[in-house]
C-alpha positions as a Python dict, from the first residue, in 0.01 Angstrom:
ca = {
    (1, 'X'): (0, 0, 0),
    (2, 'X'): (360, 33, 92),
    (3, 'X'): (547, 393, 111),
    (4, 'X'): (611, 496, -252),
    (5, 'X'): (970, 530, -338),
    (6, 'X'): (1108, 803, -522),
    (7, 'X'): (1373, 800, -833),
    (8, 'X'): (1615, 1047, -953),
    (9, 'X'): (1774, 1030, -1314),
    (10, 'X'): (2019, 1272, -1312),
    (11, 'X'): (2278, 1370, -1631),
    (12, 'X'): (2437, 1560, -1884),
    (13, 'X'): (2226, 1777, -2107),
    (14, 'X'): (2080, 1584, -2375),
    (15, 'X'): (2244, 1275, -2237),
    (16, 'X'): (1932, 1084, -2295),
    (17, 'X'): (1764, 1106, -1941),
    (18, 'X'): (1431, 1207, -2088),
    (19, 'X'): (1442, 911, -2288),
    (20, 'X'): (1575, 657, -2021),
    (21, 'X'): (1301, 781, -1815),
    (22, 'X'): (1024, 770, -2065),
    (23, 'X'): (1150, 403, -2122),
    (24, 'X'): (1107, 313, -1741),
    (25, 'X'): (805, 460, -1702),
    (26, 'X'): (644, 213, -1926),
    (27, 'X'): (620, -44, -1630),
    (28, 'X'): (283, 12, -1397),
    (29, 'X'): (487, 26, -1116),
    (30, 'X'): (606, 326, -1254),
    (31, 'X'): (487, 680, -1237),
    (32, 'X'): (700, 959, -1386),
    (33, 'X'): (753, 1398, -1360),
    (34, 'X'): (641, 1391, -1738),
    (35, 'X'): (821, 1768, -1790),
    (36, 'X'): (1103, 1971, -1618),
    (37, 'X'): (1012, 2105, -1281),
    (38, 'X'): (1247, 2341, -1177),
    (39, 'X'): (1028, 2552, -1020),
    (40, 'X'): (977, 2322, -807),
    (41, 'X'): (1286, 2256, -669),
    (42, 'X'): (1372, 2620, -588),
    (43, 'X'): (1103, 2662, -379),
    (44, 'X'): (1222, 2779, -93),
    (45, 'X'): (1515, 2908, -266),
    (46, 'X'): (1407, 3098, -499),
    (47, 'X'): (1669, 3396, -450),
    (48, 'X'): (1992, 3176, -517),
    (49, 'X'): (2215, 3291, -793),
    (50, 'X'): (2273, 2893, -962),
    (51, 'X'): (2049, 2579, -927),
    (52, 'X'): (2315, 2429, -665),
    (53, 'X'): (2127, 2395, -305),
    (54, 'X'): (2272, 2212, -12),
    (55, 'X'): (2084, 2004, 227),
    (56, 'X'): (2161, 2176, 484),
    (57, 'X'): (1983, 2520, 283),
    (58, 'X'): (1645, 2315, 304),
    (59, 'X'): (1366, 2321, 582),
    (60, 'X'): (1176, 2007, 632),
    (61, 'X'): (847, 2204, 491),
    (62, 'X'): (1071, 2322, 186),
    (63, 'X'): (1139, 1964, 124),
    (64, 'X'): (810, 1811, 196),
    (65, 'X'): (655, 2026, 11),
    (66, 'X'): (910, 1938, -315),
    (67, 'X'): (821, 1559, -258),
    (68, 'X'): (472, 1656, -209),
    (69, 'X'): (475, 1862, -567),
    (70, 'X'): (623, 1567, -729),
    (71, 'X'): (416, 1300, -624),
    (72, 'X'): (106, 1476, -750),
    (73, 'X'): (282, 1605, -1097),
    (74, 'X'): (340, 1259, -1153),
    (75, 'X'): (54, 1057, -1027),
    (76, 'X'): (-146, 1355, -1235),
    (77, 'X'): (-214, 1119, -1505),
    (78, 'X'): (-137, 791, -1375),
    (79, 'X'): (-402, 490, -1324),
    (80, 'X'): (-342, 228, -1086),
    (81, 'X'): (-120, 264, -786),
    (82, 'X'): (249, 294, -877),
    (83, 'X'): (533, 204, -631),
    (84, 'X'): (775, 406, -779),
    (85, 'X'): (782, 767, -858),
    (86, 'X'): (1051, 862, -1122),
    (87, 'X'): (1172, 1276, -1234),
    (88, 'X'): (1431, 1300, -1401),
    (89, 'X'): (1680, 1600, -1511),
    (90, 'X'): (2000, 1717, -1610),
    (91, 'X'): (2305, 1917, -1489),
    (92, 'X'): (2364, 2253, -1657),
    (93, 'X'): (2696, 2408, -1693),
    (94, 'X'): (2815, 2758, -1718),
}
């Protein structure tokens, strides 16, 4: 099987991401982050005052072990072998 890709919906609060990506995931080439994971996203970063983190501000283990979390949140309940992984989220504002 080819390298699975991964997909980021990104928007507004209550912009309608969780329902754009409940609507993709209905393909079986689809797997999706059925819930909000920030806590997996900070990892790594867990100190910093906002939810803002630079490139640069992550480690190659940091980041492989985000994708790594990801993958398995979303292949948790999956059957079949998806191409795509999709997690979604949205921006917050102060």
């Amino acid at each position: 099987m080819a390298e699975r890709r991964f997909v980021f919906l990104i928007g507004a609060a209550r912009s309608g991401t969780k329902f754009l990506r409940d609507t993709i995931a209905h393909s079986e080439d689809v797997a999706e982050v059925p819930y909000d994971i920030n806590y997996v996203w900070r990892h790594g970063n867990e100190t910093c005052p906002h939810d803002e983190i630079a490139p640069d501000d992550i480690s190659d283990g940091t980041a492989a072990h985000i994708r790594r979390s990801i993958e398995r949140l979303a292949l948790k309940r999956q059957t079949g072998s998806p191409s795509i992984i999709l997690e979604s989220g949205s921006q917050r504002t102060c």
